[in-house]
C-alpha positions in Angstrom: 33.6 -23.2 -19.8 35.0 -21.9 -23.0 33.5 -22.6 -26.5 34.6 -22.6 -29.9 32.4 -19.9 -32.1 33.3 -20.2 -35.7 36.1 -22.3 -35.2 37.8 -19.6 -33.2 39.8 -22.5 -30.1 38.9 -19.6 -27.6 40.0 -21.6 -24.2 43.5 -21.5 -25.5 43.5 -17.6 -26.2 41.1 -16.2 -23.8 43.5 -17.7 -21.2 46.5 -16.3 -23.2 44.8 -12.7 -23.3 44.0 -12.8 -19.9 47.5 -14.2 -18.6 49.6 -11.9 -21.1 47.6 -8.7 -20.6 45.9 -9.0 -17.4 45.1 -5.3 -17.2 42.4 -6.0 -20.1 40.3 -7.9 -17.5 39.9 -5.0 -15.4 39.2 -2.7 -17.3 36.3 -4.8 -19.2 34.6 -5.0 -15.8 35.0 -1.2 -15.0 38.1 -0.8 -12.8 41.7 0.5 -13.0 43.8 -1.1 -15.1 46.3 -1.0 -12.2 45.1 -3.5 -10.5 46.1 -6.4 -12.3 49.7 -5.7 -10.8 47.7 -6.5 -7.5 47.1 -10.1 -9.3 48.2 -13.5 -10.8 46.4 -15.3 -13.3 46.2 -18.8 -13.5 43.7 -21.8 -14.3 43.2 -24.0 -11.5 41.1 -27.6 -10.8 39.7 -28.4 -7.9 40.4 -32.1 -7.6 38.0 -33.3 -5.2 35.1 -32.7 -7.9 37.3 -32.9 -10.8 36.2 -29.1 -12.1 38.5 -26.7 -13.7 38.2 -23.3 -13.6 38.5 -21.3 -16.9 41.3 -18.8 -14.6 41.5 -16.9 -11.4 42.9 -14.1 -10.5 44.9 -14.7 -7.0 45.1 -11.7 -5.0 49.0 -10.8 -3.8 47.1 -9.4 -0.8 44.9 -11.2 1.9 42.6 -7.8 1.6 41.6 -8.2 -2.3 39.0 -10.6 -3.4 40.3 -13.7 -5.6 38.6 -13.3 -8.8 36.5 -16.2 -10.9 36.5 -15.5 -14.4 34.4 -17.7 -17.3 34.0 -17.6 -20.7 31.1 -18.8 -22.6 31.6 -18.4 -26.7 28.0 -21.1 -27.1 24.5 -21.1 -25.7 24.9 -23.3 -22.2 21.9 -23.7 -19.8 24.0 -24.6 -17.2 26.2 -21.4 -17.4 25.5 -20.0 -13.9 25.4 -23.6 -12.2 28.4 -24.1 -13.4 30.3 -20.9 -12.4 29.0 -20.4 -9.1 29.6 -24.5 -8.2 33.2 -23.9 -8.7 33.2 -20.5 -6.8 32.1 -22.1 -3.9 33.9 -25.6 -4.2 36.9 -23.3 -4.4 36.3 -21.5 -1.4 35.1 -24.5 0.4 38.8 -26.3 -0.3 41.2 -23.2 0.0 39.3 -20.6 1.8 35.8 -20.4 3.3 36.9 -16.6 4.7 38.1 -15.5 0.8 36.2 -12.6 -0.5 35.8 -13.2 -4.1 34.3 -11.9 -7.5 33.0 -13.7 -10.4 33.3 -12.6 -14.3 31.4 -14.4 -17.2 32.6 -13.1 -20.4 29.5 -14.1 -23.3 30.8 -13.9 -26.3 27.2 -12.4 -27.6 23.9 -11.8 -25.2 22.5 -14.5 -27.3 24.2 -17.2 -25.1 23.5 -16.3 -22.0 21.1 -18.5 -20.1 17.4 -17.7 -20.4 16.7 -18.4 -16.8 18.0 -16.3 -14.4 15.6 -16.6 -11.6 17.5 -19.5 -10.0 20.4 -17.3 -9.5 19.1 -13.9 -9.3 20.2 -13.1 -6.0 24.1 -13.9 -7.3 23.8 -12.3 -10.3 22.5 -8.8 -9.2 25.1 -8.3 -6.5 28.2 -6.8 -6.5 30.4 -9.5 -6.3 29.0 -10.7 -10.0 29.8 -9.2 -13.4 28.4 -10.1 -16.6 30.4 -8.6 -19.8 28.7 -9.4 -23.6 32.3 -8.9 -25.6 30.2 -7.9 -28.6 28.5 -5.2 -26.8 32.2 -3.6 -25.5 32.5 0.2 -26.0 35.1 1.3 -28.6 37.7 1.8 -25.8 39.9 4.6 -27.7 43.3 5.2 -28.2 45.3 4.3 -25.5 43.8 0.9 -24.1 45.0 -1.7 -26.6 44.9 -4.3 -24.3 40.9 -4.4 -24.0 40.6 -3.8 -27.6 42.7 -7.0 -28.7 40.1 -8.6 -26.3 37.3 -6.5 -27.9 38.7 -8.1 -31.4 37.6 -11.4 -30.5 33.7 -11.0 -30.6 34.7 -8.6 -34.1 32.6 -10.0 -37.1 34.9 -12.2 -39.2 33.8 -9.4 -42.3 35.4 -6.9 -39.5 38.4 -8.2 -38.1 41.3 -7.3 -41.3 40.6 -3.3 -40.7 40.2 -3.6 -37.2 43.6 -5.4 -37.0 45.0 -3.1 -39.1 43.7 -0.3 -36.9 45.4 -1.4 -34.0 48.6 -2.7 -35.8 49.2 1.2 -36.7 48.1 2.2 -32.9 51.0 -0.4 -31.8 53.6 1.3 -33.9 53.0 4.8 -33.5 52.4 3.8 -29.5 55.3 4.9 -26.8 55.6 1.7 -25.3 59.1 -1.2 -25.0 59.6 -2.7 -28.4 59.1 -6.1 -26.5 55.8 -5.0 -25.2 55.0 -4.3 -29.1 56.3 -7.2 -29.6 54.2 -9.0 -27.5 50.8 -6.8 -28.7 51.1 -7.7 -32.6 51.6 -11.5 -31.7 48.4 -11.6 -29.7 46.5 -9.6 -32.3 48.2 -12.1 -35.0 46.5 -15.1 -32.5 43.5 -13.4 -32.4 43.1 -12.9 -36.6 44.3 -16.1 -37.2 41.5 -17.7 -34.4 38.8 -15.9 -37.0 40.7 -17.6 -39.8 41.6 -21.1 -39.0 41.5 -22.6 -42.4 44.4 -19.3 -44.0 48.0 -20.1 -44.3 50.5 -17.0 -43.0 51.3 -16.0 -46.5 47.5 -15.6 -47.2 46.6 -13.9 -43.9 49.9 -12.2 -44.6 48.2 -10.3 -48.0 45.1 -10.1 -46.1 45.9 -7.7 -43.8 48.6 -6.3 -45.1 50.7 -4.6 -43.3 54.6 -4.7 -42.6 54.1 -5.1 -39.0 52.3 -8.6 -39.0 55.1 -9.7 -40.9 57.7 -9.2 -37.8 55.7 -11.2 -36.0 57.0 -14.7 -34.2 55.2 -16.8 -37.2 56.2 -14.8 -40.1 59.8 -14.9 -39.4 59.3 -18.9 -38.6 57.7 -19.0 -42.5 60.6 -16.9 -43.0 63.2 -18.7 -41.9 61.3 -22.1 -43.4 62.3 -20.5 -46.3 58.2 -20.5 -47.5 55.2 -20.4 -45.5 53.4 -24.3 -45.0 51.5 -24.8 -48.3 51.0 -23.2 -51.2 51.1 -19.3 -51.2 47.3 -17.9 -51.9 46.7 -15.3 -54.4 44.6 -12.5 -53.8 42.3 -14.0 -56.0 42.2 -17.0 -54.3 41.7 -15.5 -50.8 38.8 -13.4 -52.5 37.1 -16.3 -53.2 37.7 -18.4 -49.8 35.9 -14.8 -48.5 32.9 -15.1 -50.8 32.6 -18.1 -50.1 32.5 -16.9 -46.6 29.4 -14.9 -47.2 31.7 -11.7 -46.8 29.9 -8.8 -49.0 31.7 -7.6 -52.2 32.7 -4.1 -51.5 34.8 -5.7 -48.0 36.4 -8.5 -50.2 37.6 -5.6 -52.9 39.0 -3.7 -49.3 40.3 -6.8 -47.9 42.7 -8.1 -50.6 42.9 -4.9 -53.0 41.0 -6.2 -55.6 38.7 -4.1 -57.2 34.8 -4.0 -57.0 34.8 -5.2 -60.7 37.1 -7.7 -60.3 35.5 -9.8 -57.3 32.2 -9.2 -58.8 33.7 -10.9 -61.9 35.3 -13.5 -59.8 32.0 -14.1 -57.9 30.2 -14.7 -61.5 32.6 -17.1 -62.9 33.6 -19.3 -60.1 29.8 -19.9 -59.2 29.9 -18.6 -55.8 26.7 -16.8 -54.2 26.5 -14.2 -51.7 
Protein backbone atom coordinates (compact mmCIF):
# COMPACT_ATOMS: atom_id res chain seq x y z
CA UNK A 1 0.00 0.00 0.00
CA UNK A 2 1.76 3.08 -1.01
CA UNK A 3 1.76 6.42 1.00
CA UNK A 4 2.25 9.86 0.37
CA UNK A 5 5.36 11.34 2.58
CA UNK A 6 5.61 14.97 2.22
CA UNK A 7 3.30 15.30 -0.38
CA UNK A 8 5.53 13.10 -2.62
CA UNK A 9 2.05 10.86 -4.75
CA UNK A 10 4.54 7.86 -4.43
CA UNK A 11 1.86 5.02 -5.86
CA UNK A 12 1.96 6.78 -9.16
CA UNK A 13 5.89 6.89 -9.40
CA UNK A 14 7.12 3.93 -7.43
CA UNK A 15 5.01 2.03 -10.10
CA UNK A 16 6.52 4.13 -12.89
CA UNK A 17 10.21 3.44 -11.51
CA UNK A 18 9.53 -0.01 -11.17
CA UNK A 19 7.77 -0.50 -14.65
CA UNK A 20 10.32 1.93 -16.57
CA UNK A 21 13.45 0.59 -15.04
CA UNK A 22 12.77 -2.75 -13.75
CA UNK A 23 16.40 -3.56 -13.31
CA UNK A 24 16.36 -1.04 -10.21
CA UNK A 25 14.20 -3.66 -8.28
CA UNK A 26 16.75 -6.23 -8.52
CA UNK A 27 19.36 -4.81 -7.71
CA UNK A 28 17.88 -3.04 -4.43
CA UNK A 29 17.14 -6.63 -3.18
CA UNK A 30 20.77 -7.90 -4.07
CA UNK A 31 20.61 -9.63 -7.44
CA UNK A 32 21.66 -9.15 -11.04
CA UNK A 33 20.30 -6.55 -12.73
CA UNK A 34 19.73 -8.94 -15.60
CA UNK A 35 17.04 -10.42 -14.37
CA UNK A 36 14.50 -8.03 -14.85
CA UNK A 37 14.64 -9.14 -18.67
CA UNK A 38 13.43 -12.47 -17.15
CA UNK A 39 10.20 -10.27 -15.97
CA UNK A 40 7.06 -8.15 -16.53
CA UNK A 41 5.86 -5.64 -14.20
CA UNK A 42 2.43 -4.94 -13.65
CA UNK A 43 -0.23 -4.05 -10.80
CA UNK A 44 -2.82 -6.57 -10.50
CA UNK A 45 -6.35 -7.02 -8.23
CA UNK A 46 -7.51 -9.95 -7.14
CA UNK A 47 -11.24 -9.48 -7.57
CA UNK A 48 -12.69 -12.02 -5.43
CA UNK A 49 -11.40 -9.94 -2.26
CA UNK A 50 -11.28 -6.77 -3.99
CA UNK A 51 -7.28 -6.19 -3.01
CA UNK A 52 -4.79 -4.65 -5.36
CA UNK A 53 -1.39 -5.34 -5.34
CA UNK A 54 1.03 -2.45 -5.41
CA UNK A 55 2.91 -4.65 -8.71
CA UNK A 56 4.30 -8.02 -9.50
CA UNK A 57 6.83 -9.11 -11.23
CA UNK A 58 5.47 -12.12 -13.66
CA UNK A 59 8.07 -14.51 -14.46
CA UNK A 60 8.49 -15.24 -18.52
CA UNK A 61 9.48 -18.67 -17.15
CA UNK A 62 7.45 -21.37 -15.25
CA UNK A 63 11.02 -21.93 -13.19
CA UNK A 64 11.35 -18.24 -11.71
CA UNK A 65 9.27 -17.21 -8.75
CA UNK A 66 6.51 -14.31 -9.43
CA UNK A 67 7.61 -11.57 -7.35
CA UNK A 68 5.24 -9.40 -4.74
CA UNK A 69 6.51 -6.07 -4.31
CA UNK A 70 4.92 -3.22 -1.67
CA UNK A 71 5.67 0.02 -0.77
CA UNK A 72 5.00 1.67 2.42
CA UNK A 73 6.04 5.66 2.51
CA UNK A 74 3.69 5.89 6.38
CA UNK A 75 3.72 4.04 9.66
CA UNK A 76 0.90 0.98 8.96
CA UNK A 77 0.28 -1.71 11.61
CA UNK A 78 -1.12 -3.75 9.24
CA UNK A 79 1.94 -3.78 6.79
CA UNK A 80 2.71 -7.53 6.90
CA UNK A 81 -1.07 -8.63 7.09
CA UNK A 82 -1.54 -6.88 4.37
CA UNK A 83 1.23 -8.08 2.08
CA UNK A 84 1.35 -11.60 2.81
CA UNK A 85 -2.90 -11.73 2.52
CA UNK A 86 -2.48 -10.79 -1.02
CA UNK A 87 0.52 -13.16 -1.62
CA UNK A 88 -1.47 -15.93 -0.79
CA UNK A 89 -4.93 -14.89 -2.26
CA UNK A 90 -2.90 -14.53 -5.40
CA UNK A 91 -1.59 -17.87 -5.36
CA UNK A 92 -4.71 -19.35 -4.15
CA UNK A 93 -6.63 -17.78 -7.47
CA UNK A 94 -3.75 -18.21 -10.18
CA UNK A 95 -1.46 -20.65 -8.82
CA UNK A 96 -1.24 -22.70 -5.65
CA UNK A 97 2.21 -24.46 -7.26
CA UNK A 98 3.84 -20.65 -8.01
CA UNK A 99 7.08 -20.16 -6.20
CA UNK A 100 7.11 -16.56 -5.28
CA UNK A 101 9.03 -13.64 -3.38
CA UNK A 102 7.84 -10.72 -1.54
CA UNK A 103 9.52 -7.10 -1.43
CA UNK A 104 8.44 -4.27 1.04
CA UNK A 105 10.09 -1.14 0.12
CA UNK A 106 9.81 1.33 3.67
CA UNK A 107 10.48 4.47 2.85
CA UNK A 108 12.38 4.98 6.40
CA UNK A 109 12.81 2.03 9.25
CA UNK A 110 10.61 4.31 11.19
CA UNK A 111 7.42 2.77 9.51
CA UNK A 112 7.84 -0.51 9.63
CA UNK A 113 5.59 -2.37 12.00
CA UNK A 114 6.66 -2.74 15.59
CA UNK A 115 5.38 -6.24 15.79
CA UNK A 116 6.92 -8.75 14.00
CA UNK A 117 6.35 -11.75 16.03
CA UNK A 118 3.17 -12.56 14.22
CA UNK A 119 5.04 -12.98 11.03
CA UNK A 120 8.39 -13.91 12.06
CA UNK A 121 8.56 -17.08 10.44
CA UNK A 122 7.76 -15.12 6.78
CA UNK A 123 9.87 -12.43 7.36
CA UNK A 124 13.14 -14.32 8.17
CA UNK A 125 13.02 -16.57 5.21
CA UNK A 126 14.35 -16.38 2.05
CA UNK A 127 11.47 -15.76 0.03
CA UNK A 128 10.96 -12.20 2.05
CA UNK A 129 12.95 -8.98 1.57
CA UNK A 130 12.70 -5.94 3.47
CA UNK A 131 14.58 -2.76 1.82
CA UNK A 132 14.57 0.76 4.11
CA UNK A 133 15.12 3.22 0.78
CA UNK A 134 16.81 5.70 3.23
CA UNK A 135 19.28 3.25 4.34
CA UNK A 136 20.34 2.31 0.38
CA UNK A 137 24.12 2.27 -0.18
CA UNK A 138 25.44 5.02 -2.44
CA UNK A 139 25.33 2.56 -5.51
CA UNK A 140 28.26 4.35 -7.64
CA UNK A 141 28.67 5.25 -10.98
CA UNK A 142 27.22 3.05 -13.28
CA UNK A 143 23.72 1.95 -11.63
CA UNK A 144 21.57 4.97 -12.26
CA UNK A 145 18.57 3.16 -12.22
CA UNK A 146 18.75 2.25 -8.38
CA UNK A 147 19.94 5.60 -7.64
CA UNK A 148 16.83 7.50 -9.20
CA UNK A 149 14.97 5.02 -6.88
CA UNK A 150 17.53 5.81 -4.06
CA UNK A 151 16.50 9.76 -4.78
CA UNK A 152 13.12 9.16 -3.52
CA UNK A 153 13.78 8.69 0.29
CA UNK A 154 16.70 11.88 -0.40
CA UNK A 155 15.92 14.67 2.22
CA UNK A 156 14.00 17.38 0.38
CA UNK A 157 17.30 19.85 1.63
CA UNK A 158 19.25 16.99 -0.51
CA UNK A 159 17.55 16.25 -3.60
CA UNK A 160 18.70 19.62 -6.02
CA UNK A 161 22.63 18.32 -5.79
CA UNK A 162 21.79 14.90 -5.90
CA UNK A 163 19.74 15.53 -9.12
CA UNK A 164 22.27 17.39 -10.39
CA UNK A 165 24.76 14.68 -9.70
CA UNK A 166 23.02 12.25 -11.64
CA UNK A 167 21.86 14.70 -14.49
CA UNK A 168 25.81 15.09 -15.23
CA UNK A 169 26.20 11.03 -14.82
CA UNK A 170 23.22 10.79 -17.54
CA UNK A 171 25.10 12.98 -20.03
CA UNK A 172 28.48 11.94 -19.74
CA UNK A 173 26.92 8.08 -19.66
CA UNK A 174 27.35 5.77 -22.99
CA UNK A 175 23.94 4.80 -23.22
CA UNK A 176 20.85 5.53 -26.39
CA UNK A 177 19.86 9.12 -26.34
CA UNK A 178 16.28 7.73 -25.74
CA UNK A 179 17.31 5.73 -22.81
CA UNK A 180 18.74 9.34 -21.55
CA UNK A 181 15.81 10.51 -22.44
CA UNK A 182 13.84 8.43 -20.57
CA UNK A 183 16.48 8.76 -17.26
CA UNK A 184 16.20 12.71 -16.93
CA UNK A 185 12.28 12.51 -17.13
CA UNK A 186 12.12 10.10 -14.29
CA UNK A 187 14.58 12.01 -12.23
CA UNK A 188 12.45 15.28 -13.34
CA UNK A 189 9.25 13.06 -11.71
CA UNK A 190 11.13 12.27 -8.92
CA UNK A 191 12.34 16.18 -7.98
CA UNK A 192 9.13 17.47 -8.73
CA UNK A 193 7.30 14.59 -6.24
CA UNK A 194 9.74 16.39 -3.41
CA UNK A 195 8.35 19.75 -4.72
CA UNK A 196 4.69 19.57 -5.39
CA UNK A 197 3.87 23.18 -4.72
CA UNK A 198 7.19 24.63 -7.64
CA UNK A 199 6.22 25.58 -11.11
CA UNK A 200 8.80 24.27 -14.01
CA UNK A 201 10.40 27.62 -14.45
CA UNK A 202 11.11 27.63 -10.58
CA UNK A 203 12.28 24.04 -10.32
CA UNK A 204 13.92 24.98 -13.65
CA UNK A 205 16.37 27.70 -11.63
CA UNK A 206 16.53 25.34 -8.85
CA UNK A 207 18.40 22.85 -10.23
CA UNK A 208 19.88 24.33 -12.82
CA UNK A 209 21.11 22.58 -15.36
CA UNK A 210 20.55 22.56 -19.28
CA UNK A 211 19.59 19.03 -19.15
CA UNK A 212 16.36 19.30 -17.09
CA UNK A 213 15.37 21.70 -19.49
CA UNK A 214 15.17 19.02 -22.50
CA UNK A 215 13.00 17.29 -20.66
CA UNK A 216 9.18 16.24 -21.87
CA UNK A 217 7.70 19.19 -19.45
CA UNK A 218 10.16 21.95 -20.25
CA UNK A 219 9.71 21.82 -23.88
CA UNK A 220 5.66 21.49 -23.14
CA UNK A 221 6.26 25.14 -20.99
CA UNK A 222 8.21 25.79 -24.02
CA UNK A 223 6.10 25.35 -26.49
CA UNK A 224 3.14 27.01 -24.14
CA UNK A 225 5.17 29.72 -24.90
CA UNK A 226 5.61 30.29 -20.65
CA UNK A 227 5.60 27.86 -17.96
CA UNK A 228 1.81 27.72 -15.92
CA UNK A 229 1.97 30.79 -13.58
CA UNK A 230 4.07 33.25 -12.78
CA UNK A 231 7.95 32.68 -13.27
CA UNK A 232 9.65 32.57 -9.53
CA UNK A 233 12.70 34.53 -8.90
CA UNK A 234 15.49 33.21 -7.12
CA UNK A 235 14.51 35.17 -4.39
CA UNK A 236 11.27 33.98 -4.28
CA UNK A 237 12.24 30.31 -4.39
CA UNK A 238 14.78 31.15 -1.55
CA UNK A 239 12.14 32.07 0.53
CA UNK A 240 9.49 29.18 -0.34
CA UNK A 241 12.89 27.09 0.94
CA UNK A 242 13.23 28.86 4.26
CA UNK A 243 10.14 28.59 4.68
CA UNK A 244 10.74 25.04 4.20
CA UNK A 245 13.01 24.86 7.18
CA UNK A 246 15.92 24.28 4.57
CA UNK A 247 19.26 25.70 6.34
CA UNK A 248 20.88 28.92 4.96
CA UNK A 249 24.11 27.80 3.50
CA UNK A 250 21.82 24.95 1.14
CA UNK A 251 19.34 27.80 0.15
CA UNK A 252 22.60 30.13 -0.97
CA UNK A 253 23.77 26.56 -2.98
CA UNK A 254 20.38 25.92 -4.25
CA UNK A 255 19.44 29.12 -6.05
CA UNK A 256 22.90 30.95 -6.20
CA UNK A 257 22.24 33.37 -3.88
CA UNK A 258 24.71 34.32 -1.57
CA UNK A 259 25.00 33.48 2.18
CA UNK A 260 24.49 37.31 2.85
CA UNK A 261 21.74 37.63 0.71
CA UNK A 262 19.36 34.77 2.12
CA UNK A 263 20.34 35.65 5.49
CA UNK A 264 19.09 39.17 4.63
CA UNK A 265 16.09 37.79 2.95
CA UNK A 266 15.48 35.52 6.06
CA UNK A 267 15.58 38.81 8.34
CA UNK A 268 13.29 40.95 6.39
CA UNK A 269 10.53 38.75 5.18
CA UNK A 270 10.13 37.38 8.91
CA UNK A 271 10.80 33.83 8.20
CA UNK A 272 12.47 31.49 10.99
CA UNK A 273 14.63 28.69 10.60
Amino acid sequence: MLGSPRHVKSDSIFYRLFQELPSCYFEAIGEDARRADEYEFRSEEIKQAGLRLDGVFVPTRADLPVHFVEVYCYAAANAYSNLFSKVFLWLETRNPAQDWHATVFFASRRFEPAELRPYRNLIESDQVTRVYLDELPDPGEGHLELAILRLMAVRPGDVPEKARSLLTEVARSERPGATKRQLVELIETVVLAHFPKFGRKELEQMVQTLDLRETRVFQEAKAEGKAEGKAETRQEIALRLLKEKFAVERVARVTGLSVRDVQRLRKTRGTSR
